[in-house]
C-alpha positions, 0 to 999 in steps of 0.5 A: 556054579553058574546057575544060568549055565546048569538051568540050560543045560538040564533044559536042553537035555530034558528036551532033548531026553523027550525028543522035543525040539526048541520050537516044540517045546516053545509052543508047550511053554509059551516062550519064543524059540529064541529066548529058549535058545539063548536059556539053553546056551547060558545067556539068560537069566531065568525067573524062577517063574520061568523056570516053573513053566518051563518045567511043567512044559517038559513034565518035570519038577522045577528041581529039575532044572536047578540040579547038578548032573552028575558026570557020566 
């Protein structure tokens, strides 16, 4: 499992879930839309610090981020 991959993605589609776009969701966590864009895409290497900020931007728990999706 590619951890970068699956933080990405459940960041993406939390956002997305909120109805927040990358900007918005930059400003909420202090982070630059690019960087966030290259999370959300699986190129980034999150700190589990960046994980935590990230989380609490979207009202999440950090598990969250780190969680299997299920299929659908």
């Amino acid at each position: 499992m590619d951890m970068r991959r699956l933080v990405g993605q459940n960041v993406k589609r939390i956002r997305i879930e909120r109805g927040l776009t990358q900007e918005q969701l930059a400003a909420a966590s202090g982070f630059t839309q690019q960087y966030l864009s290259g999370l959300e895409s699986g190129r980034r290497n999150p700190t589990v610090v960046t994980v935590y900020e990230i989380a609490t931007a979207l009202s999440v728990t950090y598990l969250e981020l780190l969680k299997p999706v299920p299929d659908a």
